[in-house]
ROSE-84862 format. One record per residue (C-alpha): residue number from 1; x, y, z. Coordinates in steps of 0.1 Angstrom, whole numbers, m for minus. Each point is the difference from the previous one (the first is absolute). Layout:
<nodes>
i:NUM, east:X, north:Y, up:Z
...
</nodes>
This chain:
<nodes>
i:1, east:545, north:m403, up:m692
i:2, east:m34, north:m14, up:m11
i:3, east:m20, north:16, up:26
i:4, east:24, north:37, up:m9
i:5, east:m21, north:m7, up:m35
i:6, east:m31, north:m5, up:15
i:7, east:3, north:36, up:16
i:8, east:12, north:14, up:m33
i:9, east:m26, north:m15, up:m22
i:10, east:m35, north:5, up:26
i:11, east:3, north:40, up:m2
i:12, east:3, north:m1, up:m40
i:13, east:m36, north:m19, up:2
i:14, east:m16, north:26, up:21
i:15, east:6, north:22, up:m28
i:16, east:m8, north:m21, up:m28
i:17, east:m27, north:m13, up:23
i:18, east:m13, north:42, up:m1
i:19, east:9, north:m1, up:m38
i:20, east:m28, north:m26, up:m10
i:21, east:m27, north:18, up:26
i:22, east:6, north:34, up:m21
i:23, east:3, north:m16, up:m35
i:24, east:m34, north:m23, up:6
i:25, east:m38, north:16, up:m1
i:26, east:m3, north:m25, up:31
i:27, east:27, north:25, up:15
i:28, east:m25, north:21, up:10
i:29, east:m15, north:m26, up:28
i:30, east:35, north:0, up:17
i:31, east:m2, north:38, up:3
i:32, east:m33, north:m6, up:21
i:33, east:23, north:m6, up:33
i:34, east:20, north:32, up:m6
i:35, east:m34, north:22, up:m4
i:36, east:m7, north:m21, up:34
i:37, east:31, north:8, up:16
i:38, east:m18, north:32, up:22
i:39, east:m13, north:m29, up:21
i:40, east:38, north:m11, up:7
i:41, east:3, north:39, up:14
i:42, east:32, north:m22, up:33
i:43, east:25, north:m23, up:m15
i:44, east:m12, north:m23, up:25
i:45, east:m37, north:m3, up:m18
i:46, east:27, north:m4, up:m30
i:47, east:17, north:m26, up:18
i:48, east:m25, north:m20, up:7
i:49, east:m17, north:2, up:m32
i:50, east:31, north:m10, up:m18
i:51, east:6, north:m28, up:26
i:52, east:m39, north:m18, up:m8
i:53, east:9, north:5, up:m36
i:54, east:36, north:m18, up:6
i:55, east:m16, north:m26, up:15
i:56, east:m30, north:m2, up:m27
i:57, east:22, north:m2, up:m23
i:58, east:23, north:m32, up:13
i:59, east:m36, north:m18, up:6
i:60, east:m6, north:7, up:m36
i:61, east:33, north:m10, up:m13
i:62, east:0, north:m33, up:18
i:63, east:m35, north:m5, up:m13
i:64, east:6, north:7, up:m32
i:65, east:36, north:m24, up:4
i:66, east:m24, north:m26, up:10
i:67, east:m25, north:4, up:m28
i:68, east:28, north:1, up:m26
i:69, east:11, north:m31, up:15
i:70, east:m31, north:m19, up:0
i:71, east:m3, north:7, up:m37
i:72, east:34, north:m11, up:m10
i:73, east:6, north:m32, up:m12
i:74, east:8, north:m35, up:26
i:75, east:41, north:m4, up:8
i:76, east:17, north:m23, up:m24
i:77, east:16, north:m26, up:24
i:78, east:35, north:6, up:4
i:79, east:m5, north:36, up:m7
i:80, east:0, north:13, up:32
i:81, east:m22, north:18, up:25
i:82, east:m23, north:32, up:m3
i:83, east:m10, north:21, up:25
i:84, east:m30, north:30, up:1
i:85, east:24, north:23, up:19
i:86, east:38, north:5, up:m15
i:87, east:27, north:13, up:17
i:88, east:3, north:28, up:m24
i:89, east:m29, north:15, up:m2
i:90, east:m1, north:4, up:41
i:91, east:31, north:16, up:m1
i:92, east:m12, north:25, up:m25
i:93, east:m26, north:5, up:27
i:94, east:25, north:8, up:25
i:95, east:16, north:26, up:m23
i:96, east:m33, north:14, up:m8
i:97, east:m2, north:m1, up:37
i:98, east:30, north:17, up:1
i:99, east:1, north:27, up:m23
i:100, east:m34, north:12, up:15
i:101, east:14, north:4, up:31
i:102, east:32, north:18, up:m10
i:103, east:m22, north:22, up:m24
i:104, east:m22, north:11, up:25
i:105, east:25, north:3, up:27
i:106, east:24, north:22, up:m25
i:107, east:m36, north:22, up:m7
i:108, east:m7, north:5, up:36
i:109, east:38, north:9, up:m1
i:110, east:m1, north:24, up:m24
i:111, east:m23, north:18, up:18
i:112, east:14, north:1, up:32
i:113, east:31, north:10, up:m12
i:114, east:m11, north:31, up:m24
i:115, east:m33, north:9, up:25
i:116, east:m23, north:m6, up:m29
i:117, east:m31, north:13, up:3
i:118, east:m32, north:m17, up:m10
i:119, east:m12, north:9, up:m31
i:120, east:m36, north:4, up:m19
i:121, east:4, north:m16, up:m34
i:122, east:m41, north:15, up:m6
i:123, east:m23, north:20, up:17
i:124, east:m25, north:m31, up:7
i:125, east:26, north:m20, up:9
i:126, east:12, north:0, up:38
i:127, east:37, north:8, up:9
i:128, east:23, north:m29, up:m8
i:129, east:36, north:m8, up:9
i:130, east:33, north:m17, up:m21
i:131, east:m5, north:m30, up:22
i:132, east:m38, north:m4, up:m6
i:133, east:9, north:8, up:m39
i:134, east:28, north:m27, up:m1
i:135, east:m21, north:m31, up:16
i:136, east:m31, north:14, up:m21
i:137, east:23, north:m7, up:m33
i:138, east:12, north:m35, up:24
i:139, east:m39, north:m9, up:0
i:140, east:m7, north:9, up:m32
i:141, east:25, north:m26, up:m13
i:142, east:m16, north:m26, up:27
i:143, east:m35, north:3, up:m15
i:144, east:14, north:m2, up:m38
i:145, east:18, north:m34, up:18
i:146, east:m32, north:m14, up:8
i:147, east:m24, north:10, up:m22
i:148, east:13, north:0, up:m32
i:149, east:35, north:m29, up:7
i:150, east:m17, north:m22, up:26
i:151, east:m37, north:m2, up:m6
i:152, east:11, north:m5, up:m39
i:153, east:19, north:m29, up:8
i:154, east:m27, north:m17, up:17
i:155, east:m22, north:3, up:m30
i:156, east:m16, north:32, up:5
i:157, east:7, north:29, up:m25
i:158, east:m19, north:35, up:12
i:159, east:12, north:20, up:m30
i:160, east:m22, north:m23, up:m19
i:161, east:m29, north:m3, up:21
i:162, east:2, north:40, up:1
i:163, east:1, north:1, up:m37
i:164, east:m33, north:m28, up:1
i:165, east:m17, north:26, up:26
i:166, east:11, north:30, up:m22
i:167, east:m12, north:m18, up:m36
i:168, east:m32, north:m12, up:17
i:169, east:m13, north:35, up:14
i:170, east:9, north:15, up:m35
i:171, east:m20, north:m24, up:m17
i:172, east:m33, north:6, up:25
i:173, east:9, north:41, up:m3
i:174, east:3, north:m2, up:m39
i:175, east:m33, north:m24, up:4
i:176, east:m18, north:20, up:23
i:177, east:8, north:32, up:m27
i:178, east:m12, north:m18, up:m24
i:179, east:m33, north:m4, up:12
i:180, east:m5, north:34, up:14
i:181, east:14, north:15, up:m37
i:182, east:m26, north:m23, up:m15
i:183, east:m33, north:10, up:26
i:184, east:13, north:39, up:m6
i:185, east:m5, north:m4, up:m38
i:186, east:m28, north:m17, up:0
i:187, east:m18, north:25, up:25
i:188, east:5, north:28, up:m29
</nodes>
């Protein structure tokens, strides 16, 4: 019954998962693989793509398991054991797993059954199909995984080192106008 819940609840965090992309300015860096997705023209490249991202992504979860626990405090005796990898969270992996597979199985399904037709969502853009489209959304949730779940938990936060980036070239553009606002006045 526990693992019937599992399935229920991993679905309902895609979506919420898609939710907080939208809703967030840093949104707009996991919409990056979707303007990619030409490149991912065969499931297969799809496939694959999602796969090294799948596996990325466990690497970086068990990394970032093993920072979190290397920061935590020492085992009171008699409190029991702790462990870097929990039985939980690999099973949420398998579902993950799971639901990945049955998603892009039931889009490659879908299209078999009705003959769809690959379709140009833009003239730049090359032809894609439902399949591709489904395990492009599957990869898009993969990167947001890693880069903004894992690589935070190990200490790293890229939204702020973005917003440091971002703050610091404003303050050389608004310097660097300063200067040339100040040699233009003076030259009249």
């Amino acid at each position: 019954m526990n693992e019937l819940y599992l399935f229920s609840k991993y679905p309902l965090k895609i979506f919420a998962s898609l939710k907080i992309i939208l809703s967030k300015p840093a949104g707009l860096l996991m919409i990056l693989p979707v303007v990619a997705m030409p490149a991912l023209t065969t499931p297969l490249k799809a496939l694959i793509l999602l796969g090294g991202l799948f596996i990325a992504d466990f690497i970086t979860g068990i990394l970032a398991s093993w920072v979190e626990f290397k920061r935590s405090l020492p085992v009171l005796p008699g409190s029991g054991k702790r462990y870097v990898i929990q039985s939980s969270k690999l099973r949420l992996s398998g579902v993950k797993f799971i639901v990945y597979g049955l998603g892009s199985l039931i889009a490659a399904g879908i299209e078999w059954v009705f003959i769809a037709q690959e379709f140009e969502p833009h003239k730049a853009l090359k032809k894609l199909t439902l399949t591709a489209l489904v395990i492009g959304f599957f990869c898009v949730i993969e990167i947001y995984s890693i880069v903004f779940e894992n690589i935070k938990r190990m200490g790293f936060d890229i939204i702020q080192e973005i917003r440091k980036i971002f703050k610091s070239g404003r303050e050389i553009y608004k310097t660097v106008n300063k200067e040339d606002d100040n040699n233009s006045t003076g030259d009249s």
